[in-house]
C-alpha positions in Angstrom: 151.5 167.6 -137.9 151.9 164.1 -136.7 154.8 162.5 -136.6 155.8 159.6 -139.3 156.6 155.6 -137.6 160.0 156.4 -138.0 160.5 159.5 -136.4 158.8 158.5 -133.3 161.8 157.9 -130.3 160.1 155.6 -127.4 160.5 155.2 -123.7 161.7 152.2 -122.5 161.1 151.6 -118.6 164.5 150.0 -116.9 164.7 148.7 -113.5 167.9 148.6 -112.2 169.9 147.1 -109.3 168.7 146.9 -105.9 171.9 147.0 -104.3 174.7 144.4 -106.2 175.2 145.9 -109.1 175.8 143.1 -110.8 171.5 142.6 -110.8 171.0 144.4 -113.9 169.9 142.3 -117.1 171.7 142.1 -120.7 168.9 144.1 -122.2 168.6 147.2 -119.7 172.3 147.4 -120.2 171.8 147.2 -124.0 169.0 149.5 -123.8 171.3 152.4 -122.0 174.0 151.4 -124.2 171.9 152.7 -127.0 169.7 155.5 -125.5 170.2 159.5 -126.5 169.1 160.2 -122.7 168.6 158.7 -119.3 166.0 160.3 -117.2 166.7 159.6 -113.8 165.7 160.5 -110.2 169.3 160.8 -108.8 171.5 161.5 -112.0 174.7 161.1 -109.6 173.3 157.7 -108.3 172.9 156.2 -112.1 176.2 157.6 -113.3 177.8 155.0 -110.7 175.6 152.0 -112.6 176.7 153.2 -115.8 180.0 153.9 -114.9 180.3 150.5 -113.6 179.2 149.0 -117.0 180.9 151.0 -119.0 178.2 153.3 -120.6 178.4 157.2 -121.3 175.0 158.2 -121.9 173.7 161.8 -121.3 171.5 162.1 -118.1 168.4 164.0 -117.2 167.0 164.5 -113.7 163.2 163.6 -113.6 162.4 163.5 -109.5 159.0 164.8 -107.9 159.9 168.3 -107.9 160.4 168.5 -111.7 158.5 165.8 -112.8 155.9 168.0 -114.6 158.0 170.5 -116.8 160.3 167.3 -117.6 157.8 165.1 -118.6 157.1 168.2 -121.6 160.8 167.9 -122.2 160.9 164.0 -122.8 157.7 163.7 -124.5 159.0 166.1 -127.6 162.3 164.6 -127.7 160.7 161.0 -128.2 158.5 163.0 -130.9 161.6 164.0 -132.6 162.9 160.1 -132.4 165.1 160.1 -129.2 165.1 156.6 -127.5 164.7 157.9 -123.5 165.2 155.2 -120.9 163.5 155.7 -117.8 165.7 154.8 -114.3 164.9 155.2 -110.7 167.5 154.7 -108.0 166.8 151.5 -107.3 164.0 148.7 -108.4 161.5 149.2 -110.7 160.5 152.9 -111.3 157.3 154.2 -110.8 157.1 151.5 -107.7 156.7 154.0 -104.7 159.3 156.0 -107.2 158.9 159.2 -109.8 158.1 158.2 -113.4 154.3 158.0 -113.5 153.7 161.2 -115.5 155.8 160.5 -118.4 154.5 156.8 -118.6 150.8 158.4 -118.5 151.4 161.1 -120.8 153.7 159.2 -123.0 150.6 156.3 -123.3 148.0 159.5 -123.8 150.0 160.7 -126.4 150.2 157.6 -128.5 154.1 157.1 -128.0 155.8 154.1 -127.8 156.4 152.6 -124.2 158.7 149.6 -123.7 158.6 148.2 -119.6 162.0 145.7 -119.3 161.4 143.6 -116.3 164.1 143.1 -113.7 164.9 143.7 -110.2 162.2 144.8 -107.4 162.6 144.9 -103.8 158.9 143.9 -103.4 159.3 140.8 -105.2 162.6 139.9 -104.1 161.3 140.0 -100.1 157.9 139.1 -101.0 159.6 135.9 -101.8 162.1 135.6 -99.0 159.8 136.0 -96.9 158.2 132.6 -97.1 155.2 133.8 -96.4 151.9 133.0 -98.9 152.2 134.8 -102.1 149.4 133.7 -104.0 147.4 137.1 -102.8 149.4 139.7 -102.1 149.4 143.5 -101.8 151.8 146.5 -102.2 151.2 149.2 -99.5 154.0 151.0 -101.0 155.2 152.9 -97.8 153.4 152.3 -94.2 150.8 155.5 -92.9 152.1 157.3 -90.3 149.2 158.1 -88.6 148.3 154.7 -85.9 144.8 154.6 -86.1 145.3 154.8 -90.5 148.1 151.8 -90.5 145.8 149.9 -87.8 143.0 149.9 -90.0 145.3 148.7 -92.9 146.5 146.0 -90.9 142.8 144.8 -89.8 141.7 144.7 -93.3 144.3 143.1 -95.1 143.3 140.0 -95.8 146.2 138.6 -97.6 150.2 139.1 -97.8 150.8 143.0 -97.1 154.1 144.4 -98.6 155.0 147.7 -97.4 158.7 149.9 -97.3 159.6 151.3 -94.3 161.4 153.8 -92.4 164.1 151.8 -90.3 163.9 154.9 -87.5 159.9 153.7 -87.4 160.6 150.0 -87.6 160.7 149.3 -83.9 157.3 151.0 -83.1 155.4 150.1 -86.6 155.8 146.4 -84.9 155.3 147.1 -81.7 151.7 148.3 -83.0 150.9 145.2 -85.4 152.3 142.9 -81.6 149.3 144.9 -79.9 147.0 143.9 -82.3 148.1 140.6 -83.2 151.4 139.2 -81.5 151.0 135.8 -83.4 150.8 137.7 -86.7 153.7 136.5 -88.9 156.0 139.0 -90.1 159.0 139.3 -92.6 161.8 142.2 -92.0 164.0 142.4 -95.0 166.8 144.5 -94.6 169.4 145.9 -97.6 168.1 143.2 -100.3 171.3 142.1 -102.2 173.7 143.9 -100.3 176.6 143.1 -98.2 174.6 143.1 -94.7 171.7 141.7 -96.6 169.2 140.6 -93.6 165.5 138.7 -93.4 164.4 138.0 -90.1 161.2 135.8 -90.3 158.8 135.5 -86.9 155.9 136.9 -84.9 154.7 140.1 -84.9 156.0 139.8 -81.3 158.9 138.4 -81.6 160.5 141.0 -84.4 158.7 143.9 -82.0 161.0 142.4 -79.1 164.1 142.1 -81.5 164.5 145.2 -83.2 163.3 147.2 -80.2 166.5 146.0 -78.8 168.4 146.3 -81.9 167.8 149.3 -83.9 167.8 148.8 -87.6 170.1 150.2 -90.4 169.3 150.3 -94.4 166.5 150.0 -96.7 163.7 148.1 -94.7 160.7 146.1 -97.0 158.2 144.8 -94.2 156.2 141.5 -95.5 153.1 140.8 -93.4 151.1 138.1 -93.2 147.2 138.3 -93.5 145.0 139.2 -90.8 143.2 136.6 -88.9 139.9 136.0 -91.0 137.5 136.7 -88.0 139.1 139.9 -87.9 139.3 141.1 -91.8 136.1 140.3 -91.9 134.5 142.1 -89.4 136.9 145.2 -90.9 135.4 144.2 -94.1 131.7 143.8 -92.7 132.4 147.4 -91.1 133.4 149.0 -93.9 130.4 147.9 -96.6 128.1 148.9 -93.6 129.5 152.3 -93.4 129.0 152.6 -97.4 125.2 151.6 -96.6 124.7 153.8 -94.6 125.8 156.3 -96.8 123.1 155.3 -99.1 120.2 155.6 -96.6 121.5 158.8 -95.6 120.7 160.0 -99.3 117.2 158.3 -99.4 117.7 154.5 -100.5 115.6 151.8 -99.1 117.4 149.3 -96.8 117.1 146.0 -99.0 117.6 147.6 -102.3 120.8 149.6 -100.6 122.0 146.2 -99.0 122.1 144.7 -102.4 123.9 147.1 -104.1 126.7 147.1 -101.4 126.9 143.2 -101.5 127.1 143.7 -105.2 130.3 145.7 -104.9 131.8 144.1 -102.2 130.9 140.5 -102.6 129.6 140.2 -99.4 125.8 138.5 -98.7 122.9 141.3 -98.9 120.9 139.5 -96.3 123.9 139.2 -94.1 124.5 143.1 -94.4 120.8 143.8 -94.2 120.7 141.5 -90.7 124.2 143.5 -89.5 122.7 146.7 -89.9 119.0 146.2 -88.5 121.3 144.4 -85.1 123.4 147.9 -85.3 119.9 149.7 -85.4 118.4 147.8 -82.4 121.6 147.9 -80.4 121.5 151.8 -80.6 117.8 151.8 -79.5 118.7 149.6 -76.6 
């Protein structure tokens, strides 16, 4: 039987802190004030936010190896009218953070889903980066594999935010100086905190620095975009590689040039004139 309105709970999505505790808003605090249980991915790491505020709220763990027999849990609590709050460490969860099941099943299910906005260490180093951010893009955390992060450094052709491991800072820039030692670069170290650090300058330049001096903490990497000769000709690559996909399965060159340029925004007779060169260079 379905539920009635007003025995439905709801999830409510809280970022918290990012470091100073005091970076929490009135209405998360409100909102755990009030909730019947806290799902969290460190239940000993929230306790110290809420025993900082004052709150004693029952806690759940909700982290990637439980995440699936949990989300069940939750789902028929907010069915029986439980308010849950969902918390991640730190930030914004779901952002490179657990979470994502019980927001998609809660959604599938027709449950109400509240998101409070608040603290993010993208958007906080993003900004302190002072590097563009009317285009920008979350990488989440940085491929370990070189030849994967150097093909996600060629293409990116806007602001690329990324976490990353401090014991893989010095070499992550040591690769983007080989490719592009002008490339600017942002490393922001423990956001908020008491050793709080953002060293802005060249790929080179940071490469040189923190190859000398190791860092400590919570590392968010903001890099500028690519040089446009060079995301585009990662960009022209990677349509011709889809077009040649589609001739492999049969399609005629200008009608298969078309449909790429459709998708990717690129000109069909510039594609078409790349990929008869690429032919002729082959032959050669």
């Amino acid at each position: 039987m379905t539920p009635t309105a007003a025995s439905v709970g709801r999830l409510v999505v809280c970022p918290t802190p990012i470091g100073n505790l005091e970076d929490v808003t009135l209405r998360v605090l409100d909102t755990l004030r009030q909730a019947d249980a806290v799902a969290c991915e460190d239940t000993r790491r929230t306790r110290v936010l809420l025993d900082r505020h004052g709150i004693s709220v029952p806690t759940v763990s909700l982290h990637e190896h439980n995440e699936r027999s949990r989300t069940a849990q939750l789902l028929e609590r907010i069915r029986a009218g439980a308010l849950v709050a969902l918390v991640s460490d730190a930030g914004t969860p779901l952002v490179s953070d657990p979470g994502f099941a019980l927001v998609r099943e809660c959604v599938a299910a027709g449950l109400p889903l509240e998101v409070l906005p608040g603290p993010s260490a993208v958007l906080t180093a993003l900004v302190a980066s002072a590097l563009p951010a009317e285009r920008w893009r979350f990488a989440g955390f940085l491929p370990r594999a070189g030849g994967e992060l150097r093909e996600l450094l060629g293409a990116a052709g806007e602001t690329l935010v990324a976490f990353e491991s401090p014991r893989r800072l010095a070499s992550t820039l040591e690769l983007i100086a080989a490719q592009d030692g002008a490339r600017p670069l942002a490393v922001c170290r423990e956001l908020t905190k008491l050793h709080e650090e953002v060293r802005r300058g060249t790929a080179a330049e940071l490469a040189a620095h923190y190859g000398e001096h190791p860092a400590r903490g919570e590392v968010v990497l903001v890099i500028g975009a690519a040089a446009p000769a060079e995301a585009g000709g990662r960009r022209m690559q990677a349509a011709l590689a889809s077009l040649r996909e589609l001739l492999d399965a049969g399609a005629r060159p200008r009608a298969a040039a078309t449909v790429v340029a459709r998708l990717t925004g690129l000109s069909a007779n510039a594609l078409y004139a790349e990929l008869m060169r690429s032919r002729r260079e082959l032959h050669d």
